[in-house]
C-alpha positions as CSV (number, residue, x, y, z in Angstrom):
1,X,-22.9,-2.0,-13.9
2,X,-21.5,-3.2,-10.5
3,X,-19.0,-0.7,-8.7
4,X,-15.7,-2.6,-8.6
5,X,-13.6,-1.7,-5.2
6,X,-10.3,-3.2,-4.4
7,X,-7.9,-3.2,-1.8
8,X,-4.7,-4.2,-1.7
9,X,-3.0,-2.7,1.6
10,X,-3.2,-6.4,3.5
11,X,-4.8,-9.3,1.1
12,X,-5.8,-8.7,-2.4
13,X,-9.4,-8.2,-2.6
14,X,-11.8,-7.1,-4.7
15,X,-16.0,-6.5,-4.8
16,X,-18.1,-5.8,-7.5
17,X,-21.0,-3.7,-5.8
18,X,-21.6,-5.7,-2.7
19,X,-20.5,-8.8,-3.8
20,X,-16.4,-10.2,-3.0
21,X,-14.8,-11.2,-5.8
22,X,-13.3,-15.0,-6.0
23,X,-9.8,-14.4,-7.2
24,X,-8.5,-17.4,-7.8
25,X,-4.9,-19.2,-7.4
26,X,-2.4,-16.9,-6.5
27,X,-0.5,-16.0,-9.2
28,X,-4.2,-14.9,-10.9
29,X,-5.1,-12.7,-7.4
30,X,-1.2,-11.6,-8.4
31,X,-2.4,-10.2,-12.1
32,X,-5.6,-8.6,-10.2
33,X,-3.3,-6.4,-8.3
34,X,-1.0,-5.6,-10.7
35,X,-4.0,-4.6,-13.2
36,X,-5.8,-2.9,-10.2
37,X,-2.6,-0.6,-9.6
38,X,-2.5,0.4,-13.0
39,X,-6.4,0.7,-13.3
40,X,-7.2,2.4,-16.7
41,X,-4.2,2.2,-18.0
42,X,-3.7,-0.4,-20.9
43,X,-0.6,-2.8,-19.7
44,X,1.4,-4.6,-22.5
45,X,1.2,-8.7,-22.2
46,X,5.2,-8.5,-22.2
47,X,5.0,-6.2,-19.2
48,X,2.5,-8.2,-17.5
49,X,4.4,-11.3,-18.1
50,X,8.0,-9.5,-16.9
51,X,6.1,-8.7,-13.6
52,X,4.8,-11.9,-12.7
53,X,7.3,-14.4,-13.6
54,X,10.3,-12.0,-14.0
55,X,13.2,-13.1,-16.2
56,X,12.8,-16.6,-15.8
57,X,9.0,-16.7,-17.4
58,X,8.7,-20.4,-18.6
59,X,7.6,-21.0,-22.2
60,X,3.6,-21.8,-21.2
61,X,3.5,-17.8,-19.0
62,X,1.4,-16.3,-22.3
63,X,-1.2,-19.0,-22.6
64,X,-0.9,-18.9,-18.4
65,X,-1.6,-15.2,-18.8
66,X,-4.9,-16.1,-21.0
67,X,-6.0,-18.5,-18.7
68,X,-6.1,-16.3,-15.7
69,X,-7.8,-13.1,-17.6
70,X,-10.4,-15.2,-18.8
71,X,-11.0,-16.4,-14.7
72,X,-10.5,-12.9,-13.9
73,X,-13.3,-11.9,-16.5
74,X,-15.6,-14.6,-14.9
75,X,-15.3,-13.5,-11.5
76,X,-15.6,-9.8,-12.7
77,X,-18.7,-10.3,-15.0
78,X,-20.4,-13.6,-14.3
79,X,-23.5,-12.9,-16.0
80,X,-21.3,-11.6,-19.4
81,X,-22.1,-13.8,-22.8
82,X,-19.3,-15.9,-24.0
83,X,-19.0,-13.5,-27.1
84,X,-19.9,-10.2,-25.7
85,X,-17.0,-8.1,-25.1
86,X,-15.9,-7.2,-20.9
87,X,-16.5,-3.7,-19.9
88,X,-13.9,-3.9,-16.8
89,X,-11.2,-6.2,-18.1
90,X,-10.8,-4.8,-21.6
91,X,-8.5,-6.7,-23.8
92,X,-6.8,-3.7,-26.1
93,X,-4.7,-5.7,-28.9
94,X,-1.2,-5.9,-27.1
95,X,-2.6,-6.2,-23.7
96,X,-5.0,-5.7,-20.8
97,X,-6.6,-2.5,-19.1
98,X,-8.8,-3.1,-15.3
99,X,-11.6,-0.8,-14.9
100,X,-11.4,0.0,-11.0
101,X,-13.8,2.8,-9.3
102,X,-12.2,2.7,-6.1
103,X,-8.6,1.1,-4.9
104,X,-7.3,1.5,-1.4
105,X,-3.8,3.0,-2.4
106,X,-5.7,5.8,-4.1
107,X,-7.2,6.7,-1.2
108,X,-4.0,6.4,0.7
109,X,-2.8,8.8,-1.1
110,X,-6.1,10.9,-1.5
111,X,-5.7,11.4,2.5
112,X,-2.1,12.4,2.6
113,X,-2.1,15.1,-0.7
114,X,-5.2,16.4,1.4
115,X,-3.2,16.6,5.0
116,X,-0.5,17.9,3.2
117,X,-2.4,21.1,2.1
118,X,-4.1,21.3,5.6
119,X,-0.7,21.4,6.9
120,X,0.1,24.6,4.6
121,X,-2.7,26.4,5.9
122,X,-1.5,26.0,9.5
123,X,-4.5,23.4,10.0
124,X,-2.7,20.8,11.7
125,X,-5.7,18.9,13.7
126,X,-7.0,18.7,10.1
127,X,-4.1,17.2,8.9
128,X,-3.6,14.7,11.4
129,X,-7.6,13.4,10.4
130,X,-6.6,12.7,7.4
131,X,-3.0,10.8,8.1
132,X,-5.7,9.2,10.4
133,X,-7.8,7.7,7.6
134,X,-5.1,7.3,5.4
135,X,-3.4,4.7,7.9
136,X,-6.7,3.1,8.6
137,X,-6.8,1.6,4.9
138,X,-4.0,-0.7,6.0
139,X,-5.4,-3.8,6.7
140,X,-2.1,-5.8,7.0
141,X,1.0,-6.5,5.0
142,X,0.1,-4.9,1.3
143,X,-0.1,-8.0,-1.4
144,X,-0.1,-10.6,1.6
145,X,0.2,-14.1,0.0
146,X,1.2,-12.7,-3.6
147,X,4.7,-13.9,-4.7
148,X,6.1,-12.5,-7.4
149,X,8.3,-9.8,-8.5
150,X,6.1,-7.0,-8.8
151,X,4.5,-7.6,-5.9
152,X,7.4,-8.0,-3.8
153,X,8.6,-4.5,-5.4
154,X,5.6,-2.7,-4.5
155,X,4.7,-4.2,-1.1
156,X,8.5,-2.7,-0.2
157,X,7.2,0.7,-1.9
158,X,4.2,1.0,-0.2
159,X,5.5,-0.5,3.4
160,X,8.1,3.0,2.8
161,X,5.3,4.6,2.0
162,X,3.3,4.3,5.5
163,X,6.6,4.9,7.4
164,X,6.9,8.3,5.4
165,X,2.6,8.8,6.4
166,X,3.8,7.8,10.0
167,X,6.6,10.4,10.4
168,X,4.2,13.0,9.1
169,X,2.0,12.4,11.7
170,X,4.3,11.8,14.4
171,X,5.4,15.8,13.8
172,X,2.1,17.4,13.5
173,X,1.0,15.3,16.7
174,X,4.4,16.8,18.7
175,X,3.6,20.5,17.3
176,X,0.3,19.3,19.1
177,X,1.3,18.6,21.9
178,X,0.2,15.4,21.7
179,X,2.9,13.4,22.7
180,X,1.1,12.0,25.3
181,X,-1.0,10.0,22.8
182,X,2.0,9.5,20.4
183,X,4.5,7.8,23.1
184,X,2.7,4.1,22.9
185,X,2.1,3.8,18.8
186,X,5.7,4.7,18.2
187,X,6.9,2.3,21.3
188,X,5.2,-0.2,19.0
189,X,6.6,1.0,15.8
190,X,10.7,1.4,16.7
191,X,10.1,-2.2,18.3
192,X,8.6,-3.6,14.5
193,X,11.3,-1.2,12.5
194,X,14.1,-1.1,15.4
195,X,16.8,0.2,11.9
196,X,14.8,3.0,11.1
197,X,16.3,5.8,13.3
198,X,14.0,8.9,12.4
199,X,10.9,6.2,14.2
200,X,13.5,5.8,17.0
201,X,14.7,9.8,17.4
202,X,10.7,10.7,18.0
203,X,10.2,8.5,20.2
204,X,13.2,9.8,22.2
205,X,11.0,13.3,21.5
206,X,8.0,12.0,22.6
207,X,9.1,10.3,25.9
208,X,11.1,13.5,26.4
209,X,8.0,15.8,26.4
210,X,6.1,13.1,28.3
211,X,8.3,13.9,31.5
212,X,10.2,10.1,30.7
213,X,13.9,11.3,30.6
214,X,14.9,8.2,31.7
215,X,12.9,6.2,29.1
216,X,13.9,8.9,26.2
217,X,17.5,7.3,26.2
218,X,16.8,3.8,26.6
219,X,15.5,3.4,22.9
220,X,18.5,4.5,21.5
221,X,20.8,2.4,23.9
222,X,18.3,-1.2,23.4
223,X,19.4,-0.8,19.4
224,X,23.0,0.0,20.2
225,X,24.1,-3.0,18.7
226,X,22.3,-2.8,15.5
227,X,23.5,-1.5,12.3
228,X,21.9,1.4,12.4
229,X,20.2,2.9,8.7
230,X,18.3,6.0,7.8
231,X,15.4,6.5,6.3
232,X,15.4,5.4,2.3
233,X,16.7,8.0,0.1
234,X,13.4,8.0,-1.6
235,X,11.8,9.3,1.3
236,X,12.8,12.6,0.3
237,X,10.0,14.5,0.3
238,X,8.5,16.8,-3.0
C-alpha cells in the first residue's frame, strides 16, 4: 500500500506514494484536512458535520458528508473494488478515521519538541536547525482556500503557532550572536504582524546589537498609532 503524505501548512494537499491526490471541491479538500489532523483517530459524523458547516448545517450536510467520503475514498484508493472495504478512509459505525503516514504539522511539531531539548542541553546551533526545518514546512497560509469553521479555527492556531516557533528562534539566534542575520527576517515579520509587540521588541534588540540605534527606535515609533496587543495568552509556554 501507497504511503499517504499530506500537507496542510499553505494548500491542502495530499499524495499517495508519488502520486498527488485530486481532492475535489472545496468543502471535500475541507473534510481531507480535518480527517488528516485527526489521522487515526475515529471522528464522529456529528463532529465532522459541526466542523464543516457549523451550527447552521442544512438538512442535506449527512448525505453531503457521504458523498465526499466516497470521492475521498476514490482519490485515496482508485484501484479498490466497489465492495472491498478502504484500508485508509475506514468507515467505523458512527464515523470516519484517515490513515496518514506523514502530515506536515506533525513534523512541525517533531522539529520544535526536538529544538526544545537541544536547547536544554545548552546546544543552541542545534536548536536553531531544527526551528529552521520546522519553518521550512510552511508553504503559505495553512488551509488556504478552505472555508469553514474548523478550518478557520485551526489556520488561526497554527498561524500562533509559527509566531511562538519564530520567537524561539529569534532568542537562540541573539544568544548567538546572530543578530546580524536576524535584523532583515524580523524587519519583514513586525511589517506583516505590526500588533504583535514581542516581534517588534526583538527587532528593537536586533538593530540594537547590529550597531542601528537609530533604527532600534523607529519600529516602535512607525506603530505608535496602533493599538498595540501582546502575544495570545496561549502562547504561554509548557
Amino acid at each position: 500500500m501507497s504511503l499517504v503524505r499530506v500537507a496542510l501548512l499553505g494548500p491542502v494537499r495530499g499524495w499517495s506514494g508519488e502520486r498527488e491526490l485530486e481532492l475535489g471541491a472545496p468543502m471535500q479538500r475541507a473534510l481531507f484536512g480535518l480527517l488528516a489532523v485527526n489521522a487515526g483517530r475515529m471522528v464522529a459524523r456529528a463532529e465532522l458535520i459541526s466542523a464543516l458547516w457549523g451550527d447552521q448545517a442544512p438538512a442535506s450536510a449527512e448525505g453531503s458528508l457521504h458523498t465526499y467520503v466516497a470521492g475521498l475514498r476514490r482519490t485515496l484508493e482508485p484501484d479498490r473494488t466497489h465492495r472491498a472495504p478502504s484500508t485508509v478512509l475506514i468507515s467505523t459505525g458512527t464515523g470516519y478515521l484517515l490513515t496518514v503516514d506523514e502530515l506536515d504539522i506533525t513534523g512541525f511539531e517533531g522539529n520544535r519538541e526536538r529544538s526544545r531539548q537541544f536547547k536544554a542541553d545548552g546546544r543552541r546551533a542545534e536548536a536553531v536547525t531544527e526551528l529552521d526545518k520546522a519553518l521550512a514546512l510552511w508553504r503559505g497560509t495553512p488551509f488556504d482556500g478552505v472555508a469553514c469553521p474548523y478550518a478557520e479555527r485551526e489556520r488561526a492556531r497554527l498561524q500562533e503557532l509559527r509566531l511562538q516557533v519564530v520567537d524561539e528562534r529569534a532568542e537562540l539566534m541573539l544568544a548567538l550572536g546572530r543578530h546580524h542575520d536576524l535584523a532583515a527576517e524580523l524587519g519583514a515579520l513586525v511589517r506583516e504582524h505590526p500588533l504583535f509587540e514581542r516581534l517588534r521588541a526583538l527587532l528593537m534588540i536586533t538593530l540594537y546589537r547590529c550597531g542601528r540605534q537609530a533604527d532600534a527606535w523607529r519600529p516602535t515609533r512607525r506603530h505608535a498609532g496602533c493599538s498595540r496587543r501582546s502575544w495570545p495568552s496561549s502562547r504561554r509556554r509548557s
